[in-house]
C-alpha positions, -999 to 999 in steps of 0.1 A, spaced: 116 344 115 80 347 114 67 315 104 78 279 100 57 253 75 62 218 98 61 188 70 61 151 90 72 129 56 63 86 57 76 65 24 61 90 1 91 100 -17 72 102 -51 51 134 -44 78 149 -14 100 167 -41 72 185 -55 59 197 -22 90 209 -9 96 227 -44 60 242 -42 67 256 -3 100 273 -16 83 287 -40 57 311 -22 45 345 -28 58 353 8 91 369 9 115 342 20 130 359 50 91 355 65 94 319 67 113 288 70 107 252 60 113 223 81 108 186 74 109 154 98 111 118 81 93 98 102 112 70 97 109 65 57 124 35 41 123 43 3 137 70 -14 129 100 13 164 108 23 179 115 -13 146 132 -23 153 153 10 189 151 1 180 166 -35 166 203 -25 189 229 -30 180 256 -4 203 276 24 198 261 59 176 294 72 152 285 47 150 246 47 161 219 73 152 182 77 154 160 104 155 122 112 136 99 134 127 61 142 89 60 132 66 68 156 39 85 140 28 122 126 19 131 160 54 127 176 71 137 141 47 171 147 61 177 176 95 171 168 92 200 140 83 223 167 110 217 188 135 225 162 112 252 141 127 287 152 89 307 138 63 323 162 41 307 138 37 271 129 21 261 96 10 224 96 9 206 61 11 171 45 37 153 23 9 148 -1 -5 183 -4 14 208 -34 1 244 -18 -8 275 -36 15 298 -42 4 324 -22 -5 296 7 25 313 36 15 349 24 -23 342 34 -17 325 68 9 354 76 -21 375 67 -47 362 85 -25 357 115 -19 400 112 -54 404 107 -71 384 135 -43 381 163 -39 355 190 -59 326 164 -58 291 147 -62 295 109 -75 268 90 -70 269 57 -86 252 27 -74 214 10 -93 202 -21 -82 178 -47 -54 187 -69 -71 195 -103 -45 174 -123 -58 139 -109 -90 124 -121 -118 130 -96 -139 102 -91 -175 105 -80 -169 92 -47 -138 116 -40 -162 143 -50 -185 129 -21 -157 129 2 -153 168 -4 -185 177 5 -182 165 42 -172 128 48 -135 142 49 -127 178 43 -160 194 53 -155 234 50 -189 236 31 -202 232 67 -187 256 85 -210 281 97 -196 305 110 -157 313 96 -142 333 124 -156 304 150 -150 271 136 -152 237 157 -123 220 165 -131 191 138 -126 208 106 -86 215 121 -69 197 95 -32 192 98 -27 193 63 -33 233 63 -39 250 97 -19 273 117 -11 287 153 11 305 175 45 291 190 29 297 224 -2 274 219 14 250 210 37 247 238 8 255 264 -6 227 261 24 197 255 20 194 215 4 165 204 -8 138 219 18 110 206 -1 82 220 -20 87 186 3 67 161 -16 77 131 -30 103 115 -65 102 124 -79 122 151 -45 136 166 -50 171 156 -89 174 163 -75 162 202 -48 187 198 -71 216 186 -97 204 215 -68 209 243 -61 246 225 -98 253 224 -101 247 264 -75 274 269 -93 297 250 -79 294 215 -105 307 188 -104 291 153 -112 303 121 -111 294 84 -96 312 51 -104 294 20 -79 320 5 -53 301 21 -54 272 -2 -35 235 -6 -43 210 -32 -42 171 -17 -27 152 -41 -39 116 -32 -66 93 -47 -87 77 -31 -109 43 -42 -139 33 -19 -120 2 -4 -88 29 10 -111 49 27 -132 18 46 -96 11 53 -84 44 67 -119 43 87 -109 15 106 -82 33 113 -103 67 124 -122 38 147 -94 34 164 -80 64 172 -116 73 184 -114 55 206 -83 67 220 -100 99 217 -125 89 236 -106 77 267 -88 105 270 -116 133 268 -155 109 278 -172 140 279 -168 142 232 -188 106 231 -212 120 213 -194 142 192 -169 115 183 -192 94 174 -186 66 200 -218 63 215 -235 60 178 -211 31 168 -220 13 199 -259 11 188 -275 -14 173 -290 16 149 -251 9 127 -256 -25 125 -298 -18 110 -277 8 86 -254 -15 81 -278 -43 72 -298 -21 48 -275 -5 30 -261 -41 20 -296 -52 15 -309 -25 -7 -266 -27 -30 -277 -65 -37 -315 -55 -44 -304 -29 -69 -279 -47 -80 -307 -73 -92 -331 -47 -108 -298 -35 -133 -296 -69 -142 -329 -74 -147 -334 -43 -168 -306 -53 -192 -324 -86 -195 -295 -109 -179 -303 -136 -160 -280 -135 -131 -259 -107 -117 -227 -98 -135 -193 -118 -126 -181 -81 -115 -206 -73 -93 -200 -107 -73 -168 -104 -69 -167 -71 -57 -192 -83 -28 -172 -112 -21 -139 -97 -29 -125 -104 7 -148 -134 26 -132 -129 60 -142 -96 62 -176 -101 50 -175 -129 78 -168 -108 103 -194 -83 94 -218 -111 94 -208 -121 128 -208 -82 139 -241 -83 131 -249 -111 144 -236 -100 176 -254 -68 181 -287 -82 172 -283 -114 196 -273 -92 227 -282 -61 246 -275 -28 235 -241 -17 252 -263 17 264 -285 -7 277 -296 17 302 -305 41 282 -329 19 259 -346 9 293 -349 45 305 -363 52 269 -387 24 272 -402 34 307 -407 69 291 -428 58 265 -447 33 289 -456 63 311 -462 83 283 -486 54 271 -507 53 303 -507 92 303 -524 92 274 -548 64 282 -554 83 313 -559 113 295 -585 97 276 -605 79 300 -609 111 319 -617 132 281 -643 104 279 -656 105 313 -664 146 307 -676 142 278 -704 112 295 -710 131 324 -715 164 299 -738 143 280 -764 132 315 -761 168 328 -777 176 293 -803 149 292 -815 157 327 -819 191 322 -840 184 289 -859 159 312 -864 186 338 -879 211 319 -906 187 302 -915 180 340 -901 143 345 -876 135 373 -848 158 388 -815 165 375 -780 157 390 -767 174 413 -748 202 404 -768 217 374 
């Protein structure tokens, strides 16, 4: 067996039938591969969906576990994949046909590598403006890789990425303190990348992500990604930056914050006042005011930040001496550029008074 595709599966029962069918389905001859599912502790309609696919156990298995999260569902499909190579994908993701052939491919072509394939909306849902933003870095960023045969461990999506058996198991798996999917396979990729795993990306290697996505779910699922970077964070200090940890902490999110609100209700008015109503549209209040508690708490977040010291506090001070120095520097600079340009200026006007015969120049000329 070359390859297993490891499917964690969570209450979404409505889109699992067509992935499964979509993975049997592969360009790859089905000796290659294997398919192998773990329900992460579903409670709607998972098992009969599972229950539903007709396909001989050396091409598809399923498994069953109290939920714990994708992390420790992951894991649990490595344990009982019987592959070389494991193929990570979602329950809401319908893959290309020729999605196993292409990691097998890259996998002959390249070696001892993670593959990251590509995941773009499914063309049969409607794409919304915002999800269109979403694609071009706020979630699947692969516009901005650089570099396709060294890619950074943050574009290693679990819904289509690939590695050896061995890697896996050299470093433990996933991390399963991380309960949801956010940030649990950038961590996992990270451990990989210290033990010299090199990644890189094949768009040919393509899965379409079936799942909609409004404005409010995402600030939801970001709360979310707070978290678990947080969790990132505690585990591996030295990604602060990267993670974005020491940004969020700054009072610079709260002034984005704050104008970004700002400039939505400004704009807001303008519209109105360009269609010649006299106060803002019913719809456009109630979307600002749609949940007060959270709109309270922001408030408060604000008011926090702004009414207290940065939590980098020492670097804002260190910051602040440097441009004090740098102040006198210059002031010293200046007095001295002033003090030339004086002391230029006598030399000059005694030597003019020397040689009309009336007193004696400085010294020095």
């Amino acid at each position: 067996m070359r390859l297993t595709v490891v499917m964690p599966t969570y209450n979404r029962c409505d889109l699992l039938g067509r992935a499964l069918h979509g993975l049997l389905d592969q360009t790859a001859a089905p000796a290659d591969y294997e398919i192998v599912v773990v329900d992460d502790g579903s409670t709607d309609d998972t098992p009969a969906v599972i229950q539903s696919i007709s396909a001989p156990p050396d091409r598809f298995r399923f498994f069953r576990q109290e939920n714990t999260g994708p992390a420790a569902a992951r894991n649990r499909g490595v344990l009982e994949a019987r592959g070389d190579i494991i193929l990570f994908t979602g329950d809401d993701c319908l893959p290309d046909r020729t999605l196993v052939q292409e990691h097998l491919k890259a996998h002959d072509q390249a070696g001892d590598v993670g593959v990251i394939g590509l995941v773009t909306w499914h063309p049969e849902i409607e794409i919304t403006p915002f999800m269109a933003f979403l694609e071009t870095g706020p979630q699947f960023g692969f516009g901005q890789i650089a570099n396709p045969e060294d890619v950074p461990i943050w574009h290693f999506y679990t819904a289509n990425c690939s590695v050896q058996r061995h890697r896996i198991e050299q470093v433990g798996g996933f991390d399963e303190d991380f309960r949801y999917a956010a940030f649990e396979d950038m961590e996992f990729a990270y451990r990989m990348k210290q033990r010299g795993l090199r990644f890189i990306y094949r768009a040919a290697a393509k899965t379409y992500h079936h799942h909609p996505t409004t404005f409010q779910q995402h600030l939801a699922r970001q709360r979310i990604t707070g978290m678990s970077a947080a969790l990132f964070y505690k585990k591996h200090p030295e990604l602060k930056v990267d993670i974005g940890i020491a940004h969020s902490s700054r009072m610079t999110t709260a002034l984005k914050f704050w104008e970004a609100a700002t400039e939505y209700a400004f704009a807001l008015g303008v519209r109105e006042g360009l269609t010649g109503e006299d106060q803002p549209g019913q719809a456009d209040i109630e979307a600002m005011e749609a949940d007060p508690k959270r709109a309270a708490a922001g408030r408060a977040w604000v008011r926090d930040i702004f009414g207290t010291m940065d939590p980098d506090k020492e670097e804002l001070i260190a910051l602040r001496e440097e441009l004090h120095r740098m102040k006198q520097d210059w002031e010293q600079v200046s007095s001295r550029r002033l003090y030339r340009w004086c002391e230029g200026l006598a030399r000059a006007g005694w030597s003019l008074l020397h040689r009309l015969g009336i007193g004696r120049p400085p010294k020095g000329t």
